[in-house]
N, C-alpha and C positions, 0 to 999 in steps of 0.2 A: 566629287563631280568636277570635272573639265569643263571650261567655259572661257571664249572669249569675246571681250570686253571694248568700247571706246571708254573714254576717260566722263564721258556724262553717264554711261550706263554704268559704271562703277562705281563712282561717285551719290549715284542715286543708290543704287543696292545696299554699299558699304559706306556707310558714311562715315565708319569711325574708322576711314583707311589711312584719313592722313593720322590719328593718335595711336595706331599701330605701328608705322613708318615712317618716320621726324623727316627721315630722305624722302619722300615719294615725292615724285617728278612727275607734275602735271602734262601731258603733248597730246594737243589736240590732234593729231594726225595720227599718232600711233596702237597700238594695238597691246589690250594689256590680256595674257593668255593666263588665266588662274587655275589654282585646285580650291575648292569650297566644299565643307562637309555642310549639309544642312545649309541653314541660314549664314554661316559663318564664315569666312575670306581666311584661307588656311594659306594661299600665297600665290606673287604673281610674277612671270617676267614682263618686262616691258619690252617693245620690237617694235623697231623701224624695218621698214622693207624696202626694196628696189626691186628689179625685175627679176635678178635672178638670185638674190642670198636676201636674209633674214639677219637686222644688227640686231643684238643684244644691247638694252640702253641701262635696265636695269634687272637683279633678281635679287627677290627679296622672299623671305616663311616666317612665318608669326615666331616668338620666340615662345619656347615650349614645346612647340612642331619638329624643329628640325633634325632631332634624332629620327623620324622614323623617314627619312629619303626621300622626302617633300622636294627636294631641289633637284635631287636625280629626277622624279618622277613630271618636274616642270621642263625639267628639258626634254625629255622622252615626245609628251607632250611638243612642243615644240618641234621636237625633228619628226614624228608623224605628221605634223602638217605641211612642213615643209616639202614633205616626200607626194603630197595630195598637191600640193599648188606648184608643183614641177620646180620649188627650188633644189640651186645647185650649191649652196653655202649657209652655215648659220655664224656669221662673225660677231664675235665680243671683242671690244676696244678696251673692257675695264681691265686691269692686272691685280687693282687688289685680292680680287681671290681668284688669281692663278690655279691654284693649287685644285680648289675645285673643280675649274674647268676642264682642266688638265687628266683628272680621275674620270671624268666622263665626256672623254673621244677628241678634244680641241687641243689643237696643235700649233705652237708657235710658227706666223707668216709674217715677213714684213711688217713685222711691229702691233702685227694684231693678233689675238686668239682667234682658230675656226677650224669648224669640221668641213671637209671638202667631200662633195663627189655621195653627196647622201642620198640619192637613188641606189637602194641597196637591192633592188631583183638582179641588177648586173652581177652583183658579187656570186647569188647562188647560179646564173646561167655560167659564169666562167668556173665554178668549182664543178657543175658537173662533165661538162666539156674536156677538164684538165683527168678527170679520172675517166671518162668513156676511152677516150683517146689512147689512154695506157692502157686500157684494158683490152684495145684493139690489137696494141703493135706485140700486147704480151700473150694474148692468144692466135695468132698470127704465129710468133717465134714456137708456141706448145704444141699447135698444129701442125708444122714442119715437124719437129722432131718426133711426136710421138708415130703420125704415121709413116713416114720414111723407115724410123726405128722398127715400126712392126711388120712393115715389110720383110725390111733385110733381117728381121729377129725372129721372123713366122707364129708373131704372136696377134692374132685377130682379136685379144681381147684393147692389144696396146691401139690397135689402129680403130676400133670403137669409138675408143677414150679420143682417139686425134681427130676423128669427125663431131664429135662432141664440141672441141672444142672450137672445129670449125664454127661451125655451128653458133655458137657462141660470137665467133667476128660478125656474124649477121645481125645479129639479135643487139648487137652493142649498136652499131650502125642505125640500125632503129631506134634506140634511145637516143642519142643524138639528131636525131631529125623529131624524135619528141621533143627535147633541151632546147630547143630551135623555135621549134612552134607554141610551146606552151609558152615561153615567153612574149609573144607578141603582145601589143594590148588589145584590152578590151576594145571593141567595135559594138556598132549599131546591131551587127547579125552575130555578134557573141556578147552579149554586156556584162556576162557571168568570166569574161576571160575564156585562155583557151589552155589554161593549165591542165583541164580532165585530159586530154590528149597523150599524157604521163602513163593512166591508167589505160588507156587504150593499145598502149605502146606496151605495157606491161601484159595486158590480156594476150597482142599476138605473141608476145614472147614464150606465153606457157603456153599456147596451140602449137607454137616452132619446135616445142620442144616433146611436144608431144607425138608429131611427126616425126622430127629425128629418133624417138624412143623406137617406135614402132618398126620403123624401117631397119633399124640396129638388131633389135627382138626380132624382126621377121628371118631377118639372114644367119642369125645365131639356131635357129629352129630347125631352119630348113638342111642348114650343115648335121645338125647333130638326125634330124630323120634320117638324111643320106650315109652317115656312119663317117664325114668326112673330117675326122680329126685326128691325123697321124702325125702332123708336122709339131715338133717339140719346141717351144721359143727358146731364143740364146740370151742367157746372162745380160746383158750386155741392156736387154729388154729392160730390168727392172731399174738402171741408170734413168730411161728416160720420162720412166713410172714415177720413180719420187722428185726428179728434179719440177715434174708436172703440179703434185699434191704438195708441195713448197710453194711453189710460186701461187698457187689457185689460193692458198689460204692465206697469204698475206692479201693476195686480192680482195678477199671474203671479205677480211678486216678492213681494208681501204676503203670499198665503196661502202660495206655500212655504215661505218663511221661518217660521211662524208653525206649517204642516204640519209639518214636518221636528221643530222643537222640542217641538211635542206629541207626536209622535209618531201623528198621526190619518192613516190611510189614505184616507177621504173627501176630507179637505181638498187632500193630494198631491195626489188625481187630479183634481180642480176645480182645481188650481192649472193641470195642466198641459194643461185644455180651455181655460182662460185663454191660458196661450201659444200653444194650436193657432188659437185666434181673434187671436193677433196678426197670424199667420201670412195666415189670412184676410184681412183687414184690407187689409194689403197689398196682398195679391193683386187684392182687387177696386178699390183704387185704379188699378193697373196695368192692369185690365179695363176701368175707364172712361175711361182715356185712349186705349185703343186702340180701344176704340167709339167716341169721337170724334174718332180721327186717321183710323181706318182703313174699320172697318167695325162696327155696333151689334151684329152676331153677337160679338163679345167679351165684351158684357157677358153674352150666356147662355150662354158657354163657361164664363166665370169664377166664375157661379153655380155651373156642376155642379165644377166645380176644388173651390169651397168647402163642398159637399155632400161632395166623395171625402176632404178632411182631416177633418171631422168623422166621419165611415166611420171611417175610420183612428184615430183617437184614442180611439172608443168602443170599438174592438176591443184598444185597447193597456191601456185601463184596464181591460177585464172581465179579458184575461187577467193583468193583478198583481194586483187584488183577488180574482182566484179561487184564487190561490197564495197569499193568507194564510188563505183560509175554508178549502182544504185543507190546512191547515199545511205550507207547504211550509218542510223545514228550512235554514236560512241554515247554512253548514257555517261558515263564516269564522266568528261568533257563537260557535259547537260547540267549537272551538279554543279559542275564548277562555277559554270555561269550562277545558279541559280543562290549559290553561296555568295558570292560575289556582290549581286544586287544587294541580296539582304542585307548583309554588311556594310554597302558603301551606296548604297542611293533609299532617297526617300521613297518608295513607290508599294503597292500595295499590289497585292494577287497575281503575280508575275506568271504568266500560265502559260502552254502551248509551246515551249520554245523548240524549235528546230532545226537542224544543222545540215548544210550541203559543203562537200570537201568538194575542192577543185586541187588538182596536185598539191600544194601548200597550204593555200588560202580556204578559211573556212568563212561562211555566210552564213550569217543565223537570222532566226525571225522567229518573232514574240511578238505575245500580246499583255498588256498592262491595261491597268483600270486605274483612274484618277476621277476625281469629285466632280462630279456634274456640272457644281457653278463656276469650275476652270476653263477661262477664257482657251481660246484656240491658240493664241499667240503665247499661253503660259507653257500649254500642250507640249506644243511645237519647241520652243525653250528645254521644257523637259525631256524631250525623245531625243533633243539635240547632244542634250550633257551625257543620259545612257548612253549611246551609240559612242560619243565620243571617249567614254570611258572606257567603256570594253573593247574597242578599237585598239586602245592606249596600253592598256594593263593586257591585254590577251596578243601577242605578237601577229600570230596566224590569223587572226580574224581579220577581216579583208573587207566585210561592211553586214550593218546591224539592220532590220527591216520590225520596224516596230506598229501593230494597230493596237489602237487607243480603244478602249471600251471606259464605259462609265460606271461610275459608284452610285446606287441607290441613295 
């Protein structure tokens, strides 16, 4: 459990803090932030503060403890608060142990150790902004080439694919003005944040594409009712086929990778109309060679082929981004929590627990039972250290909502 401390309320709790710590540094002013399993004082750092950084004065873990990342897990600890009380630094002045601080994030300054710049939502608003951006100027340059190409090459399946990926500069456009918004803060008329906006951005994305399928499929139909496919595409067509399913799949792999680690739902599902156009790609390279061996009805067969993948991929992403705007609960996730407790807090019949995603950040709410004759201030104590822990230990969780029930 996570908890922090003045130097009388630690002193009162642990009292055998100074014959575990020969150093401990009494300061009435300062702020001692501990890990405690049970009744027991597992470790603490000591911090001074000022307006905008957090000093390190001391850290110290029971000896016995410190193989298992008790001093990582102090700092951790540490730099989530600081990210909650808007600081901008956490500096340590000690160098004897350099080397650990070193391993976890703090960077030699002017003669002090420190992590700078620990408001970390910036970092994932500038990562997805750096990949929407490319995936703008790189479907831009796809869409030039593939339709100009199917023009002058009379292949209607290649000029499908190039409105596709018009298509596509749109849809990224809009991720980017979700990127934008979802990061705002929380407000009085959003206090949940305005990260869902991600999934909303991801929903119009598979209706975009579902239009574009349609209108692709409507015109591949209407040619083949009319008998109107005599023009044979030129060679020349299948150049602009694969330099397309190159570049789409390194795409794919950029934004998921990049999706996946921010945790953005938008991005996922751009990644994975990325791969559905690799898929295309191919396809209509295989269309133009059997327009040209066989018969030019391939290339309008292969147009509506790549009309029915785009169908299909717009129906795959409305239905997972409509599972996160209805919160649907990840039970695997549920477990974890409910692992978690057992294992690292004192608490009894942990029940109800529920989960709401906002683009990254998850909210959960439980309910706990503790002993009747527990005063309200012990309560409160206690719901303070859960929340504080799973905050801590669970990255994405974003804040814990706990009601108390009583033990017979």
């Amino acid at each position: 459990m996570y908890k922090i401390y003045s130097l009388n309320e630690l002193k009162n709790e642990f009292s055998d803090v100074k014959e575990m710590d020969e150093d401990f540094i009494e300061d009435n002013q300062g702020k001692y932030f501990t890990i405690k399993s049970q009744d027991s004082l597992i470790g603490y750092i000591l911090v001074d503060e000022d307006k905008k950084n957090y000093i390190i004065r001391r850290i110290f873990v029971r000896a016995g403890m410190r193989y298992k990342s008790y001093g990582v897990k102090l700092i951790k600890f540490l730099l989530n608060h600081g990210v909650e009380q808007r600081k901008e630094k956490i500096i340590c002045k000690d160098f004897t142990k350099d080397s650990f601080f070193k391993k976890n994030g703090f960077k030699e300054n002017n003669g002090v150790l420190e992590i700078d710049n620990i408001q970390r939502e910036t970092i994932r608003m500038k990562e997805g902004k750096k990949v929407v951006i490319s995936s703008i100027l790189q479907n831009i340059f796809l869409a030039v080439i593939k339709i100009f190409g199917g023009i002058y090459g009379n292949s209607r399946a290649l000029i499908s694919d190039g409105i596709n990926s018009l298509s596509d500069v749109g849809s990224s456009f809009a991720i980017l003005l979700g990127i934008y918004f979802s990061n705002k803060p929380a407000d009085e008329e959003h206090p949940y944040g305005h990260e869902k906006i991600e999934s909303i951005i991801g929903n119009m994305l598979g209706v975009f594409l579902l239009i574009t399928a349609f209108e692709l499929g409507k015109g591949s139909i209407e040619l083949l009712i009319d008998g109107q496919y005599n023009n044979t595409p030129a060679y020349t067509t299948i150049i602009w086929a694969f330099i397309s399913m190159v570049v789409k799949f390194f795409m794919y792999r950029y934004k998921l990778k990049v999706g996946i680690a921010t945790d953005n739902s938008a991005l996922i599902a751009d990644a994975k109309d990325s791969k559905s156009d690799v898929y295309s790609s191919g396809g209509v390279i295989l269309g133009i060679l059997c327009s040209i061996w066989i018969s030019p009805i391939f290339d309008i067969i292969l147009s509506l082929i790549v009309a029915i993948l785009i169908f299909k991929e717009g129906v795959s992403i409305i239905f997972e981004t409509s599972n996160l705007i209805l919160d649907k609960q990840d039970d695997e996730f549920i477990r974890e929590i409910e692992k978690y407790l057992e294992e690292n807090e004192n608490l009894k019949n942990v029940h109800d627990i529920f989960m709401r995603k906002s683009g990254d950040k998850i909210f959960l709410s439980m309910h706990i039972r503790v002993p009747k004759e527990m005063t309200v201030y012990e309560a409160h104590n206690l719901v303070d250290s859960v929340r504080e822990g799973i905050v801590l230990d669970f990255e994405n969780v974003k804040d814990v909502m706990i009601h108390i029930d009583y033990l017979h």
